[in-house]
C-alpha positions, 0 to 999 in steps of 0.5 A, a space after each residue: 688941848 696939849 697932849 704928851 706925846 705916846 699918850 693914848 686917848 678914846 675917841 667916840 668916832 671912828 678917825 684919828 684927828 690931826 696928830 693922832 694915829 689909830 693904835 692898830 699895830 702899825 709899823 712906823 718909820 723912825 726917821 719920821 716920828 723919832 721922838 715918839 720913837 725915843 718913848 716907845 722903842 720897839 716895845 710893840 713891835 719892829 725892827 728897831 733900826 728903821 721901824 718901830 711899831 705902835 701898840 695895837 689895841 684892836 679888839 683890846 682891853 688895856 690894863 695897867 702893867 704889874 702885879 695887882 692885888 692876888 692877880 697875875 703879873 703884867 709886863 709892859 706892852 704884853 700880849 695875854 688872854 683869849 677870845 674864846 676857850 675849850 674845857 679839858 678833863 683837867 678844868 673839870 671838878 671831880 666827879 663820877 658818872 654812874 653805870 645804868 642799872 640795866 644794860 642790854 646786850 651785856 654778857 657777862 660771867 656769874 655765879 648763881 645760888 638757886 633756891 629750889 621751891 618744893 613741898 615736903 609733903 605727898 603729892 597730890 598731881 598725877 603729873 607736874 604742871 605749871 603750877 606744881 612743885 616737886 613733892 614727896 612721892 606717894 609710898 608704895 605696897 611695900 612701904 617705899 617712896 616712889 621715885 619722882 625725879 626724871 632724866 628729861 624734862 617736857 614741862 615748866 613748873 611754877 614760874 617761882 618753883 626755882 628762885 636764883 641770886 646772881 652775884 656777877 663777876 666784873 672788873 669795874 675798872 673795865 668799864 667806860 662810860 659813853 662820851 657826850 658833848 662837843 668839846 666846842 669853844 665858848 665865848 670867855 670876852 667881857 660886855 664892852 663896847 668898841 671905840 676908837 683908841 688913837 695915840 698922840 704923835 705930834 705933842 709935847 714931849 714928856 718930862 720925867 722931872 
């Protein structure tokens, strides 16, 4: 079979036959294949004086140059894409990251409101205890209420005899959340099965007419 000369072919073994080289890049003098030369100039490499590359499709998908349908735009012997990539904050959807409920260890400032649990009635407790709650003090001979507040403390009252809301105070936009993750790089190539592209360098010459 004739082939044009710069054709490309696939071969399901790994050798180049008679006149073919494997498309690895090669550097290829142009006193020796002037008129593949005369096709290819130095589109994939060289010097253009005395050498001339071949196009190199080790580890390679080969597309058709220009501009497909809502694709990007090719130009000819072009190099583009990677084997693997990295995602950046930039490549991420919007989103949040939701701050526990309970952190340990956080101090923070607060304004409180207490509730204070008593009984506006007589005591009937010589002495508070753990299960009393402030009360009225019993009237005296005189008709006066007998003071029953102190200036220390030596007990604890009912576990419910003061109840508190706590409104803290911080600013949300001081607070980070912890980072997770690698950052390592994942694979981004196609299922594809390599073979053996060689380009024809002792051919007809093509014809554009």
């Amino acid at each position: 079979m004739d082939c044009y000369l710069g054709m490309v072919m696939t071969f399901a073994y790994n050798w180049a036959p008679v006149g073919f080289a494997a498309c690895n890049g090669q550097t290829t003098q142009i006193m020796q294949n002037q008129a593949l030369y005369s096709l290819l100039g130095v589109a994939f490499g060289g010097n253009g004086s005395t050498s001339f590359n071949l196009p190199d499709l080790r580890g390679r998908t080969p597309v058709h140059f220009g501009q497909g349908t809502n694709l990007t735009p090719r130009t000819f012997a072009a190099q583009f894409g990677q084997e693997n990539g990295t995602l950046t904050v930039a490549n991420l959807p919007p989103h949040n990251h939701a701050i526990g409920e309970k952190t340990a260890g956080q101090t923070v400032t607060a304004t409180a409101a207490a509730t204070v649990n008593a009984g506006d009635v007589q005591g009937s407790l010589n002495k508070p205890q753990n299960t009393a709650y402030w009360a009225k003090g019993w009237d005296a001979a005189d008709s006066s209420v007998l003071s029953n507040y102190t200036t220390t403390k030596n007990v604890t009252m009912a576990s419910d005899a003061v109840q508190v809301t706590v409104t803290p105070a911080f600013n949300a936009s001081n607070l980070n959340v912890a980072n997770t993750g690698g950052g390592g790089a994942f694979p981004l190539a196609q299922p594809s099965l390599a073979l053996n592209f060689c380009i024809c360098t002792s051919g007809l010459y093509p014809s554009r007419s």
